[in-house]
N, C-alpha and C positions, 0 to 999 in steps of 0.2 A: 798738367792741366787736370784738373778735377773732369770726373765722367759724371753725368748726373741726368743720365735717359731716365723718364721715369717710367713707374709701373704700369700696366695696362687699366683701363680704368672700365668699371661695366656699370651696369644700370639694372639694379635689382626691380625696379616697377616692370621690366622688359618680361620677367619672368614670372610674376603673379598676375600682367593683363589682363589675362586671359584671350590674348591674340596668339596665336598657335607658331605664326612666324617670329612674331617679336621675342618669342619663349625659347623656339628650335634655336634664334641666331645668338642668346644670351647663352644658352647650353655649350654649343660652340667657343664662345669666346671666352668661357670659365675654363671649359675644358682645355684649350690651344695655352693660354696663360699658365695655366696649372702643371702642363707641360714643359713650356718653355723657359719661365721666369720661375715659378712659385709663391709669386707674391704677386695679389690684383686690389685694387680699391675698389670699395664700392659704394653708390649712391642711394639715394633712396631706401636705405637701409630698413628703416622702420624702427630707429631707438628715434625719441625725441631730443631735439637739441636742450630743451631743461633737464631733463633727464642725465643729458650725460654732463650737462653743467652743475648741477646738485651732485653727481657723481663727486666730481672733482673737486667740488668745493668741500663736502663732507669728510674726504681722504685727507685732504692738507690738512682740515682740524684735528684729524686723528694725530698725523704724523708728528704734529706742533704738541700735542700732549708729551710732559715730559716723561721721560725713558722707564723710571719707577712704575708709572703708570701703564708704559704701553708693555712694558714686561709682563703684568701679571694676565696677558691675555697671551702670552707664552706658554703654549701648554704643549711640553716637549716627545709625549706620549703618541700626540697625535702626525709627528713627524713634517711639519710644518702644511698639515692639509688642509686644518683648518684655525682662525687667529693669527697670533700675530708671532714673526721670523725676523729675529733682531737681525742687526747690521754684520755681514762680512760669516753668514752661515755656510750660505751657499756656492757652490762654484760649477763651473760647465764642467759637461763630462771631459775629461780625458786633462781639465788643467786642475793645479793642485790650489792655486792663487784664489781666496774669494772674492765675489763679486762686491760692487762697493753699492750695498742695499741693502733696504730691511722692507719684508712687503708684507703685508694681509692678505688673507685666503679666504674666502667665502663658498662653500659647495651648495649642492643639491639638499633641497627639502620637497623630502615628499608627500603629498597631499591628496595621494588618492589610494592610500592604506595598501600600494604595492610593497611584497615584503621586500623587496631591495631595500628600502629604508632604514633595515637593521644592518645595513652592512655599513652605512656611513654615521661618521660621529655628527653630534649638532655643529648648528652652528652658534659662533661665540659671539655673543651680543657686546654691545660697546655701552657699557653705562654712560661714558662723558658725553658723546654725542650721538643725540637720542636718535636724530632721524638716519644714521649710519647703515642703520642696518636694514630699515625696509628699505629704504634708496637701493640700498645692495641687493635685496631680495628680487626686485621690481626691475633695475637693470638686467640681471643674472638672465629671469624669465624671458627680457624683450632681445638678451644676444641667441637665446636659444628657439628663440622666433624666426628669426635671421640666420641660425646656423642651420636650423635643418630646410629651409627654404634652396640655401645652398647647396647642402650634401643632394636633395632632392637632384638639382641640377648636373652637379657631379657624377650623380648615378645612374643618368641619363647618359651624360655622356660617355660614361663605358658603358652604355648597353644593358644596365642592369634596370629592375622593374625601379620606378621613379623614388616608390618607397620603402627602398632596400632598405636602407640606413634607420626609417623612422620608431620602429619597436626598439632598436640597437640601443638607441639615443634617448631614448622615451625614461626618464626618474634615469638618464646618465649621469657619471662621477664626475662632469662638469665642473669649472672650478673660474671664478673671478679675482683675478689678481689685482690689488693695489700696490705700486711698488714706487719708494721713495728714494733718488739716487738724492742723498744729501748735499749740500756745498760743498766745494774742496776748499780746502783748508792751509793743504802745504802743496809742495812740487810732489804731483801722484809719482808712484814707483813705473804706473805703466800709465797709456793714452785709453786706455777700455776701461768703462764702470761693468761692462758683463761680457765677458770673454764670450768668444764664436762661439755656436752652440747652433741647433736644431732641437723645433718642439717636440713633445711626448707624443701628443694628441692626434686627433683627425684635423682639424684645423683650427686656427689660431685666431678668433676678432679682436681687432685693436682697436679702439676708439679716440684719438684725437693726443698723442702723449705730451704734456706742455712744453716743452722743448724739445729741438730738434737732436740729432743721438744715432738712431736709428739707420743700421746700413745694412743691404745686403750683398751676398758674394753670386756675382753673375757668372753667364757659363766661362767667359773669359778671363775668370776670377780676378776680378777685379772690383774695389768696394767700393759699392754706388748709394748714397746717402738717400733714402727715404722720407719723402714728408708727402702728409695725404694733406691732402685739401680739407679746408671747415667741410662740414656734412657729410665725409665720407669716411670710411671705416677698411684699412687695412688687413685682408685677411688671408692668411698665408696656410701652406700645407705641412702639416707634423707626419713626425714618424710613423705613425699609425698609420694613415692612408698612404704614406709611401708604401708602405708594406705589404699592405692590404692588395695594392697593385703592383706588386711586385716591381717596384720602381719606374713606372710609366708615371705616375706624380712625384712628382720630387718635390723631398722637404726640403725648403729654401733653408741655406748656414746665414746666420743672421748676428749681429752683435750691436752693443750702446757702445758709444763713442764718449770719452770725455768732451765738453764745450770748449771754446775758446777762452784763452785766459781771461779776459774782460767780462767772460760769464761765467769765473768758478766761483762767485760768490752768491748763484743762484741753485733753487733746487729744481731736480728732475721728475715729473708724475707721472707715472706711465700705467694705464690697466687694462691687459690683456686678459681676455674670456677665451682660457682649452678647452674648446669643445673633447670632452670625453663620453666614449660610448657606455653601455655596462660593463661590470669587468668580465662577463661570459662572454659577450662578442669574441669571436673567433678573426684573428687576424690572419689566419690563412689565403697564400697568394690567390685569386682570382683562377682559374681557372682559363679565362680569356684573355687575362694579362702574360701568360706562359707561353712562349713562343721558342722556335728555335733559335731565333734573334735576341731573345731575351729571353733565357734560361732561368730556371726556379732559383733565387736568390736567397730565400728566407725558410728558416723551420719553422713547423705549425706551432701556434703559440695561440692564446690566451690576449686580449686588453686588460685583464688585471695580472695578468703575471708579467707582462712586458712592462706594464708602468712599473709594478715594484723591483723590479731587476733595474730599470733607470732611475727611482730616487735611493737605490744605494749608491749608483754610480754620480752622484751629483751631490751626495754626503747629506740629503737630507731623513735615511732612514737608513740604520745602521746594521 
């Protein structure tokens, strides 16, 4: 018998009210989730529903551009951070098998002449389809509206000042994925378009992925298939803030699922927003997260030196 509890679900208006209780008992309920599952939906999100429909409908033109084309936004220098990561590059840590994808990358631009801005490369415009890339601009901006709304939340509930996270975050290496699991074609080798894995990042926003895929590994390890509801948004914990709390957040193991055979001759769109901090944030355990219960887990480290230690382990920087 399939398990199929779903995620905890919250209400982000609970948290901007500006009712003092509605805020305290949304803090709570990000916080308990975060702990328990790893994975919460959320409502009221504040992307608009054309917004992430233009999303999606500008991606499938891309993906639909033939291969000649979407190659030469291939630009292998930049280690797939930013443009476009043909089919079968990438693979979770720890398997050798690549994932069956080919996605786009869209990061941070920044606009208020902070020098961080020399640290990251541009971004790569799409001449075929024109409104691709402020669509992608305009999304990027409104998940990072909603992420730090969150982490706010988050950092409440370990006790830290509300706006811990917001300078961390502020012109962050952010990054918006578009990622196309193509049709199958033959009998796959395996049942997985993207083998288990856990994010890099602080947390993960999903918005709406067009077919169903998505599972997570509960504490009883046991894979429970994900589907968020129209209007709500998916948003899970990365590595990063595991660490950060010395594993009192847990990063949820998460994986795509190949579909039923009656539906391999559809494709899959999926585009998740990693919230990433700068890469100077300091990923060092909390302080209040170290307990004798739960002992110091992690060495002091860097956000950008722990990202690039994971995209060699993932074969996307060499």
């Amino acid at each position: 018998m399939a398990i199929t509890h779903s995620i905890p679900s919250v209400d982000l208006a609970d948290f901007t009210s500006g009712d003092a209780s509605r805020k305290a008992a949304f803090v709570q309920q990000l916080g308990k989730a975060y702990e328990e599952v790893g994975f919460v939906a959320v409502k009221n999100h504040g992307i608009p529903d054309e917004l992430i429909a233009d999303l999606y409908k500008y991606v499938q033109q891309f993906f639909q551009l033939p291969f000649d084309t979407k190659h030469k936004y291939e630009i292998p220098e930049l280690a797939g951070q930013r443009g476009y990561t043909s089919f079968g590059k990438e693979h979770a840590k720890g398997y050798e098998a690549p994932d069956l994808k080919e996605f786009f990358q869209f990061g941070q631009t920044v606009e208020d002449n902070d020098p961080i801005g020399e640290e990251y490369p541009p971004n790569v415009q799409v001449d075929e389809v024109p409104a691709f890339t402020p669509t992608f601009f305009k999304a990027y901006r409104g998940f990072e509206t909603s992420g730090r709304y969150l982490l706010q939340a988050i950092a409440l509930f370990l006790g830290l000042d509300e706006g811990y996270f917001d300078d961390k975050i502020h012109n962050g290496n952010s990054i918006l994925r578009a990622i196309h699991y193509p049709p199958i074609k033959e009998e796959p080798k395996s049942a997985i378009r993207a083998e288990q894995h856990e994010d890099i990042n602080l947390i993960t926003l999903l918005v709406g992925a067009s077919a169903d895929g998505l599972q997570i590994l509960d504490k009883q390890n046991n894979w429970v298939p994900v589907t968020s509801l129209p209007e709500q948004i998916v948003v899970n914990v990365g590595d990063m803030l595991q660490r950060l709390t010395n594993n009192r957040l847990k990063s949820t193991t998460h994986r795509v699922v190949n579909p039923p055979r009656e539906m391999w001759h559809t494709s899959r769109y999926s585009i998740p927003f990693f919230l990433h901090p700068k890469s100077a944030m300091r990923l060092d355990c909390l302080e209040s997260c170290v307990t004798a219960d739960n002992p110091l887990a992690y060495e002091p480290v860097t956000a950008g030196e722990y990202l690039d230690e994971r995209l060699r382990e993932i074969g996307l920087k060499k």
